[in-house]
N, C-alpha and C positions, 0 to 999 in steps of 0.2 A: 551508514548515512551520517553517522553524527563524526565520523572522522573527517578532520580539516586537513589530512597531509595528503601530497598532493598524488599518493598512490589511492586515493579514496577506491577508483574505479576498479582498478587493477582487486584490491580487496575484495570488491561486490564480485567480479569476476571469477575471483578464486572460489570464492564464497557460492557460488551457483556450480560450480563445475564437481564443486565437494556435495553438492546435491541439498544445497538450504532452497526452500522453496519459495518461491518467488509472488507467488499470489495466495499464501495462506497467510492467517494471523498469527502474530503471536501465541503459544501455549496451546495453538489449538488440537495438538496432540495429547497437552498432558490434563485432564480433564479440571481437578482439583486446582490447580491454578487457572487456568483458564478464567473458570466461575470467579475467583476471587479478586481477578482483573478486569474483567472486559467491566465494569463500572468506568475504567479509566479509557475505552476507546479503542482496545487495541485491534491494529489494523496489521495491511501489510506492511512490507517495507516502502514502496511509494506512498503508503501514510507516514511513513516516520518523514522521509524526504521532503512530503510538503510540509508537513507542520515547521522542518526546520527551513524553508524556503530553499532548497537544492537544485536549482532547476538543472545544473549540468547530471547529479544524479539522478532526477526524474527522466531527463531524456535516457539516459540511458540505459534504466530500469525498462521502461518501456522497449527501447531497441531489442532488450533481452526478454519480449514476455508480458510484463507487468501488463494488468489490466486497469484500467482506469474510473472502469464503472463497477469494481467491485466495494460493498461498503462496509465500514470499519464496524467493532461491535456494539459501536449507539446508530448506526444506521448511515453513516455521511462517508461519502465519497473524498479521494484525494484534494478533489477540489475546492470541497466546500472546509475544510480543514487549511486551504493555503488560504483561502480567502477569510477565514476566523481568525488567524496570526495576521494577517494584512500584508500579506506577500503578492503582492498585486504582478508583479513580473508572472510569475508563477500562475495563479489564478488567471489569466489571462492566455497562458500557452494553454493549459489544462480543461479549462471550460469545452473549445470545440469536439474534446477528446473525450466528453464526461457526458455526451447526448446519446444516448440508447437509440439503436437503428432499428431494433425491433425487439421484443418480448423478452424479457432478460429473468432465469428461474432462480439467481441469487439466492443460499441462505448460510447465510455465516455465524448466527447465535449459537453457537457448542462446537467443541472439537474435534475436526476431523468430519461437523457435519455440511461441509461447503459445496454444492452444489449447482454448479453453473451449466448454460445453455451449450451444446458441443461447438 
């Protein structure tokens, strides 16, 4: 995400086919780190994307997976993270995408313990 060359995608690409996971947090495997980060938020990769305003890698992230209404580990969605940096382009595709259609069993606090609706 934070890469500006212009292979950004092709990277995320490779990056997913090598089996990095697409809707977990940061560390959320390695326990001890984990705890000692998520004070700082950490989300998925469509959190890193919005904070840094990417909208061509948030679409794309999405194309491949990404969920939108998953949230990071102080509780906020990709959304409300583009909209905290003032990425209003972004914030604006994201919002429609960022409304729960129904009952969502979300819990992302610890590693490995993320639990979503099927």
């Amino acid at each position: 995400m934070q890469r500006k060359a212009p292979d950004c995608l092709q990277v995320i690409d490779f990056l997913l086919a090598e089996g990095a996971p697409i809707n977990h947090g940061m560390y959320q495997t390695r326990l001890k780190d984990y705890f000692q980060m998520r004070a700082f938020g950490i989300g998925t990769p469509l959190h890193t994307a919005a904070d840094l305003g990417r909208l061509d890698v948030i679409k794309h992230l999405l194309k491949r997976g990404a969920d939108p209404l998953i949230k990071d580990a102080r509780g906020k969605m990709a959304v409300e993270r583009a909209a905290h940096h003032g990425h209003k382009e972004v914030t604006e595709f994201l919002h429609p995408l960022s409304i729960p259609s129904g009952p969502r069993h979300d819990f992302t606090d610890g590693p490995g313990l993320r639990f979503v609706r099927g």
